[in-house]
C-alpha positions in Angstrom: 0.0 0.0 0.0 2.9 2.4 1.0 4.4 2.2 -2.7 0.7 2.8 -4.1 0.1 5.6 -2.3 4.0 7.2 -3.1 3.4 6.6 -6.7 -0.4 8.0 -6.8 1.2 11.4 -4.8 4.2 11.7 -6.8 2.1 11.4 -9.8 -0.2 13.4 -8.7 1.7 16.5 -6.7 3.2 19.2 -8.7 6.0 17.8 -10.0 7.0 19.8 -13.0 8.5 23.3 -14.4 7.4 25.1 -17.0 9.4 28.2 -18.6 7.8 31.8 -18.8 9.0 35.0 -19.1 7.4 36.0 -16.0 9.9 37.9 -13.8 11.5 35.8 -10.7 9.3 35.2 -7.8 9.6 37.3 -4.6 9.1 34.3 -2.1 9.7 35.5 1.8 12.9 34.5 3.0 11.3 32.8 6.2 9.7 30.1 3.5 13.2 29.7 1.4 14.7 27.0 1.8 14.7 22.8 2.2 11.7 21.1 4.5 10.8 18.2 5.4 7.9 15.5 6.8 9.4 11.9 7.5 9.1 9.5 11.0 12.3 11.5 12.5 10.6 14.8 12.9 7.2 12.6 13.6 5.1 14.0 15.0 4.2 16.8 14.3 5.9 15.9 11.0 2.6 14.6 9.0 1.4 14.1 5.0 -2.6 13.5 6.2 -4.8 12.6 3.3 -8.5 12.8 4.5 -12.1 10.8 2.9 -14.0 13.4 2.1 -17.0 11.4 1.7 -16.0 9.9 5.5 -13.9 12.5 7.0 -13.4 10.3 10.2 -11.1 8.2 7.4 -7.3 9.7 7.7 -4.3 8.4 6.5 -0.9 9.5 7.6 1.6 8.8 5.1 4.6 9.6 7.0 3.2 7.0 9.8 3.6 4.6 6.9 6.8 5.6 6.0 6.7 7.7 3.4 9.5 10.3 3.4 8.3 13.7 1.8 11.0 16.9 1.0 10.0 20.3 -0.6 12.6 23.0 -1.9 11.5 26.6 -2.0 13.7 29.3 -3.6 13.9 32.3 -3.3 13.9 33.0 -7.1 10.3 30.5 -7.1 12.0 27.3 -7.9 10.0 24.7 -6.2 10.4 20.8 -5.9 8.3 18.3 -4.0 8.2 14.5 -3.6 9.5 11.7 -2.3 13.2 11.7 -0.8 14.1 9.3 -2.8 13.7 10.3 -6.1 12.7 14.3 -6.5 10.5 15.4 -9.6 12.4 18.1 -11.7 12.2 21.6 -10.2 8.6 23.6 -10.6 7.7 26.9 -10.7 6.2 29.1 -6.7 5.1 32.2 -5.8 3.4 33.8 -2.9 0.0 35.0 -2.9 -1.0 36.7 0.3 -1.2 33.2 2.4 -1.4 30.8 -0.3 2.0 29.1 -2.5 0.7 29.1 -5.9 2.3 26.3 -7.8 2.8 25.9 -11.4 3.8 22.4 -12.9 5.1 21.3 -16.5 1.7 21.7 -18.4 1.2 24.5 -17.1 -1.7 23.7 -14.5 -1.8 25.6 -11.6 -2.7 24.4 -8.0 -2.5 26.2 -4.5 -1.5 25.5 -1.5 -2.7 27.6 1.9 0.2 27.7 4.3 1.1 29.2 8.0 4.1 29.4 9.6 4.5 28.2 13.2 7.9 28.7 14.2 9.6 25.9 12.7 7.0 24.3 11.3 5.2 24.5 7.9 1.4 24.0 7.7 0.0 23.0 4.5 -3.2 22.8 3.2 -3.9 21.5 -0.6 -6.7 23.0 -2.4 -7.1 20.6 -5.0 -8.4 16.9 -4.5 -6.2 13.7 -4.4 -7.7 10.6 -6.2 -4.5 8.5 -4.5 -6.0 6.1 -2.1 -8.9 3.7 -1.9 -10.2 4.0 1.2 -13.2 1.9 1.1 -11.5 -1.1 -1.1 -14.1 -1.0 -3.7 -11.1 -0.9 -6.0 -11.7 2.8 -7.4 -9.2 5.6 -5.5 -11.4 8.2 -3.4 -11.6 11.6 -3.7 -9.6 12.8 -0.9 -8.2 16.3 0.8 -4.7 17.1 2.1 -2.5 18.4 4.8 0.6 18.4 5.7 3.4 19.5 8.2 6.9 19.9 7.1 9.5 21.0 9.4 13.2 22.9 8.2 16.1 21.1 7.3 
């Protein structure tokens, strides 16, 4: 299950770039840098993907080992995935409270965040299809959340 659920979230967390001529993003400097969310920092460490049909149904990927890294930089590069094999850099940029992230084709996705000393709090606005949390064998729409902590 813990390889089904990497591959769904790799596959389906920004993991792209895409070239513009947009000018460099102006990220805060309190956001640049490398985080993380694996068993070490565990908890408060999480990756938290809830049921939203049966929001009493949570899983905690990082409980099931799942090792997760993000790279913010100050000029808006942006990677995200698992430890073990990081997707190729995307694109961030701050939008009052929210990291908006643009992958490879181009589709944009954001993410509402809050600082708490060293801790990162994220929230994903779009919906995960990753996990199948009644085992009827179709993946169920799902919401996520995350805490990362700084490297």
């Amino acid at each position: 299950m813990r390889k089904t659920i990497m591959a769904g979230l790799l596959a389906s967390t920004v993991i792209g770039c895409r070239e513009s001529g947009e000018p460099a993003a102006k990220i805060p400097a309190d956001l640049v840098g490398e985080w993380h969310a694996d068993a070490a920092c565990a908890p408060p460490c999480s990756f938290t993907l809830t049921w939203k049909e049966n929001p009493q149904a949570v899983l905690d990927a990082i409980s099931l080992g799942m090792a997760l890294r993000m790279e913010i930089g100050a000029s808006g590069r942006f990677r995200f995935g698992d430890v073990t094999a990081l997707p190729p850099a995307g694109t961030v940029r701050v939008a009052g409270s929210e990291l908006v992230v643009t992958d490879a084709a181009g589709v944009v996705d954001t993410i509402a965040y809050r600082l708490e000393g060293s801790a990162l709090r994220l929230e994903f606005r779009r919906e995960f299809t990753v996990v199948d949390f009644n085992a009827d064998g179709r993946k169920d729409p799902s919401s996520a959340r995350a805490v990362f902590q700084r490297r």
